[in-house]
N, C-alpha and C positions, 0 to 999 in steps of 0.2 A: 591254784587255790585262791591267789587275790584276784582274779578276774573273778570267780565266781563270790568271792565275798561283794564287790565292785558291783558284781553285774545287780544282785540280791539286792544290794542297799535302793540302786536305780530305781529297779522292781517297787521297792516297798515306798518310796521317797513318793513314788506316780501313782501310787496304788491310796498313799493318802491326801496328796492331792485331787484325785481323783475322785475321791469318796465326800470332801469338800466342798468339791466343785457343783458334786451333785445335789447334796445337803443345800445347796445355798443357791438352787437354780429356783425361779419365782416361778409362785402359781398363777395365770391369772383366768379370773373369772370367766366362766359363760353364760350367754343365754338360754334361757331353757326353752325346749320343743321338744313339746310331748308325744308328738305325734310323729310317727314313721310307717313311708310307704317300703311295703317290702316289692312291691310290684317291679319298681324300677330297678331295683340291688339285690343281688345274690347274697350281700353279706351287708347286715343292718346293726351299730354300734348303737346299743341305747346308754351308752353314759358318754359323756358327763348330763347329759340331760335329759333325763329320766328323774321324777319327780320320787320325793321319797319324805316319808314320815316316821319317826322312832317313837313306839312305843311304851314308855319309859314302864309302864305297869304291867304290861305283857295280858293286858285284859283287854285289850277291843278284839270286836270280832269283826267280819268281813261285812254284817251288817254296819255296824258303826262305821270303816272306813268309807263304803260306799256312798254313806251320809255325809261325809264330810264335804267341803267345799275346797275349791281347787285353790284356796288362797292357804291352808294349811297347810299343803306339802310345799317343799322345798325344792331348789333342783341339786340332784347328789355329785356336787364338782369334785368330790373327792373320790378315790377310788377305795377309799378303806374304810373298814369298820369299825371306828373306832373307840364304841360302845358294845361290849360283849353279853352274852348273856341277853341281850334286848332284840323286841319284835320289830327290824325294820320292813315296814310296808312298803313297796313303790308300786305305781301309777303309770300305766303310758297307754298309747293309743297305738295301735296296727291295721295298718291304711292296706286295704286290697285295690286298687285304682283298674285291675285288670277284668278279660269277661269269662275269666275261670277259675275255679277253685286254686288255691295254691295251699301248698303243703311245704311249711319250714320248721326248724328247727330251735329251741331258744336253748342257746347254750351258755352254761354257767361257769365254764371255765375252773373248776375249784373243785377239790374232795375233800375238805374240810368244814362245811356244809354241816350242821347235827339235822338243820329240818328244813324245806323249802317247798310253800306249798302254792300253786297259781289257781287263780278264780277270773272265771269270764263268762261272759252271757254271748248267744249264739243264736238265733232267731228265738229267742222268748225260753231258751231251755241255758241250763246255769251247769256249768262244769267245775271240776273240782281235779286239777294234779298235786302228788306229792312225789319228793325225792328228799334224798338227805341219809346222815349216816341212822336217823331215829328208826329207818325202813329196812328191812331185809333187803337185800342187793337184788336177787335174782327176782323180786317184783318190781325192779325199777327197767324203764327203758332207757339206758346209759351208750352214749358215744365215748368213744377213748376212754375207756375206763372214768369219766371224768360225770357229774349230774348235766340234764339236761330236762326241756320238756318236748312235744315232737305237740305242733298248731299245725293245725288244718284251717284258713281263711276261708270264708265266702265269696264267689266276686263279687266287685263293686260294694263291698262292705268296707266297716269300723266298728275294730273290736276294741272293747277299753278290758285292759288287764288289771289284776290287782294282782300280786306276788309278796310273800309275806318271808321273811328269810331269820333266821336265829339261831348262832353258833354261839360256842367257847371259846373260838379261835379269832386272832385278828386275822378279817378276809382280804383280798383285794378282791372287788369285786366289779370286772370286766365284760359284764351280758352281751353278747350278740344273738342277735337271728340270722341264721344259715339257710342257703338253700340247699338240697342233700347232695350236689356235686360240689359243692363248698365245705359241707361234712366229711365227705369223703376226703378232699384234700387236706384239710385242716387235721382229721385223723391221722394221715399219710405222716405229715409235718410233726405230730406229734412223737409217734412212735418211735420214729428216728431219733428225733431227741433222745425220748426217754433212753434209748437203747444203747444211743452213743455214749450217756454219763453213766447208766448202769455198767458198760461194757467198760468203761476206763478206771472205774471203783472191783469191777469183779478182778482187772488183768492185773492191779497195784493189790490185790491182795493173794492172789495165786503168785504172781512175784515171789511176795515177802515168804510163804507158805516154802514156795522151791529153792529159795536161799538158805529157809532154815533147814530143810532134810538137807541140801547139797553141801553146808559147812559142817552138818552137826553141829549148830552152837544156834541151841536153842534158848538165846537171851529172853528177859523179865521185858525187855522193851520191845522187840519185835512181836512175841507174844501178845502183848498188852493191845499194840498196834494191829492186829491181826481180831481182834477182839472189837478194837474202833474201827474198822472196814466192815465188819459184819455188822453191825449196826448203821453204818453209815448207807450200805447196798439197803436193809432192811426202811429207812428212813426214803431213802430216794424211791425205792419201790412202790410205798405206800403214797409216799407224795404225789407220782404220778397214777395210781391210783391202780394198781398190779396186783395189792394183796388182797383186796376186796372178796374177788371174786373164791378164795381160798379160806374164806373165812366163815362158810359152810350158814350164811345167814344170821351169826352168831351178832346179835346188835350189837351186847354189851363190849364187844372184845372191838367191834367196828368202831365205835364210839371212844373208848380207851387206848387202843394201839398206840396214837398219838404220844400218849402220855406214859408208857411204857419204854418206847421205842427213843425217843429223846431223851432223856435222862440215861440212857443205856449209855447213850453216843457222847456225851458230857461226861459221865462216870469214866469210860475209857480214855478219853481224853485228859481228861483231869493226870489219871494215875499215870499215861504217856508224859506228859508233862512234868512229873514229878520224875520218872526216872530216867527221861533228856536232860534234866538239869539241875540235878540232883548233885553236881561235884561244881558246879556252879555258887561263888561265894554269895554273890547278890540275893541267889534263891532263898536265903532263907528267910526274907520276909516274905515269900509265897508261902511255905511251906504250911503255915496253921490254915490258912486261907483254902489251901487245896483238901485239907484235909477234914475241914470242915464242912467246905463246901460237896463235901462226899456224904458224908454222912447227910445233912440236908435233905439230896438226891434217894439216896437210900431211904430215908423218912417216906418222901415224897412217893417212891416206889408200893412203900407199902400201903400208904393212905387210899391207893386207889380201889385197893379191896374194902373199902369201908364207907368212902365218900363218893359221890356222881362225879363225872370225869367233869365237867361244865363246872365243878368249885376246885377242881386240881389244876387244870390246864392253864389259868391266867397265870398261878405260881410258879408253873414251868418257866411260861417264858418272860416272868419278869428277874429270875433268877438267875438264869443261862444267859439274859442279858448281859446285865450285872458283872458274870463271871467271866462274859467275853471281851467287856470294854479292859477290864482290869489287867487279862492278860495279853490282850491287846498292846498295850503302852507297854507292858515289859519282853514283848517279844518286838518291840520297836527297837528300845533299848538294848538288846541282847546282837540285832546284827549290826549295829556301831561298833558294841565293846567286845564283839567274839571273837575269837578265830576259829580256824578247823573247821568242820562239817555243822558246828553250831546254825551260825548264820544261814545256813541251806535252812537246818530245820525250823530255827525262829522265821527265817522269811515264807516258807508253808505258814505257818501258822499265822504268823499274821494277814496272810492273804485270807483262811481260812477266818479269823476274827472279823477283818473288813466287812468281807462277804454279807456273813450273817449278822452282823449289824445295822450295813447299809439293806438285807428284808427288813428287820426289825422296824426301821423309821421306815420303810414302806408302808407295814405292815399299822403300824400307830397313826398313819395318815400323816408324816412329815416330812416325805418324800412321795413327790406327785411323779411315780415313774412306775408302773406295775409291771414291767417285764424285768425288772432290777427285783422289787419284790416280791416275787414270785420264783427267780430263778437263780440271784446272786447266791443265796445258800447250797444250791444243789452244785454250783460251779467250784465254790467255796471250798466242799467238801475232794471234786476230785483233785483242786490243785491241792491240798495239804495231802493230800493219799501218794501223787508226783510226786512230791520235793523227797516224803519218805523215802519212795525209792530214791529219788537221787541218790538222799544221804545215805542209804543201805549199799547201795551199786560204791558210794567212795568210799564207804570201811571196810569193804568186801576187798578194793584194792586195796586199799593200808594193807591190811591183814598180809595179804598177797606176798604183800612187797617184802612186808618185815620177814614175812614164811624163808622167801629167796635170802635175803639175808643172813637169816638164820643158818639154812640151808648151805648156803657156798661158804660162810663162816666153818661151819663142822666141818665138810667137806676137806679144807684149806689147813686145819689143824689135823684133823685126819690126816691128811697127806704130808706134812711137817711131823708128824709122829710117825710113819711107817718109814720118812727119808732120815731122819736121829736113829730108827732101830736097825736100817741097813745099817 
């Protein structure tokens, strides 16, 4: 048990250096080039330089942007969005250099999307796509469960695009243009993903499920825990973009999920937390703090039947912030000063806090690394699901042992009471 307190601390020591290291790795500037040949690449990054203008009043239309002059947009160096609720427009140009039509893909990488709609003109005739969760799913053309739009080039042409994007959500937003053997793969790549964190969230909660029929001891913390799994599978799902297609067209629920579904994972959390360290002295200055911040959530839960999910969703995650740095630092604190199976589960959790802290400054644009932003949360989530089990797998042996104890104890007086009756 002190190796694994030992090994924990190591863990958690690298785990906030690490998150440091990244916090404080420099951004530096580039030049913008608006223009990209798809002809020569299979697979076309338009950011960092892809131009882009915020619409602070969400009132131009596509006429106005196309009026404007190239000295008003900007180049978008940053990957996030870090104006919500706002129309960001961007601007680029798509070079066919070749002497045939090409057919690619522009992929948005993100399901948290509310609207995104592209405008292009094409020999003198003007097109118009949309995608986003504002749209019924099964009218959308969607790769990987994920938004997209599908371009048909002209040869030897140049198309100038306008794309007009506006969520609730802080995006990271990562555009490429695919060719559709590059879709295909890139799908491939996903899926596995997805499948691997779904599959190590669904096995840590089938676990917890067969320990508690196989002890009969159906504790208030395993339960609870069992309850943040299921939320946690339902979150990842949706993130990768699984539930969409189950949601029968349903916008408003497409649009809310979000905001339903996190808070769930928070709420469980929260009450796991309270009944992990609940015999803990320190805890009790969490104690108002957790209990509060339930109710909150709860509020927040309810508000959604009454308010647009785009005035809920910023409160979500400025709040679940908040609640993660906070416990954060005491679940730092707790694998220095613990013994026993604690520091297993303080060190999940704070790996589990890390994680989605280090999205969060992805997600605010304070961290220039979008695959940390995008995916540190969903990692987050299976290591704190591990450590549970761990610590479930080491009280299952306590248990065990004390049982044997017990067991050869009776036995031993048993047998000291039948050798006195002889």
């Amino acid at each position: 048990m002190r190796n694994i307190n030992k090994i924990s601390g190591i863990f958690a020591r690298g785990l906030i250096l690490l998150s440091l290291a990244i916090c404080a790795f420099p951004v530096f500037p580039c030049l913008a080039n608006n223009s990209f040949d798809v002809a020569k690449n299979q697979r076309v990054s338009l950011k960092p330089d892809i131009l882009h203008y915020i619409d602070s009043t969400n009132s131009l239309t596509i006429d106005d942007i196309r009026a404007m002059p190239e000295s008003a947009f900007k180049p978008f160096t940053s990957a996030a969005f870090t104006r919500i609720n706002k129309n960001f427009w961007f601007r680029f140009t798509l070079k066919n250099s070749s002497d045939i039509e090409i057919e690619r893909s522009l992929e948005l990488f993100d399901i948290l999307i509310k609207s995104a709609d592209l405008f292009y003109t094409i020999e003198g005739k003007t097109y118009q796509q949309k995608t986003g969760l504002d749209y019924p799913y099964s009218s959308l053309n969607s790769h990987n469960h994920l938004f997209n739009f599908s371009l048909l080039l002209p040869a030897n042409s140049e198309t100038v695009f306008h794309m007009r994007i506006t969520s609730p959500f802080y995006l990271v937003f990562t555009p490429e243009v695919l060719s559709y053997p590059q879709v295909i793969a890139e799908s491939t790549r996903f899926t596995t993903y997805s499948i691997l964190l779904v599959g190590i969230n669904a096995g840590v909660l089938f676990f917890i499920v067969i320990i508690m029929f196989y002890t009969k001891e159906f504790e208030q913390i395993y339960i609870t825990f069992c309850f943040f799994q299921f939320f946690a599978l339902l979150t990842l799902l949706h993130m990768n973009g699984h539930l969409l297609p189950l949601m029968k067209d349903n916008v408003w629920l497409q649009l809310t999920t979000y905001n339903l579904i996190v808070p769930g994972v928070a709420i469980c959390f929260l009450f796991s937390c309270q009944q992990q360290f609940h015999s803990i002295y320190s805890f009790r200055f969490l104690k108002k703090f957790c209990f509060l911040s339930n109710i909150i959530l709860f509020g927040i839960l309810i508000a959604n039947l009454f308010f647009p999910p785009e005035n809920i969703t910023p409160l979500i995650v400025y709040l679940c912030f908040c609640i993660m740095v906070i416990l954060c630092i005491y679940s730092a604190f707790l694998i220095f000063s613990e013994k026993g199976s604690i520091p297993i589960i303080a060190f999940g959790n704070l790996a589990f806090f890390i994680a989605t802290i280090t999205s969060n400054f992805g997600s605010f644009g304070w961290l220039e690394s979008p695959w940390l932003a995008r995916h540190s949360f969903e990692f987050g989530l299976s290591l704190i699901g591990i450590s549970m089990a761990i610590s479930t797998s080491d009280k299952i042996i306590f248990y065990k042992r004390e049982a044997h104890k017990l067991d050869f104890k009776h036995q031993k007086e048993k047998a000291e009471s039948e050798a006195k009756s002889e």
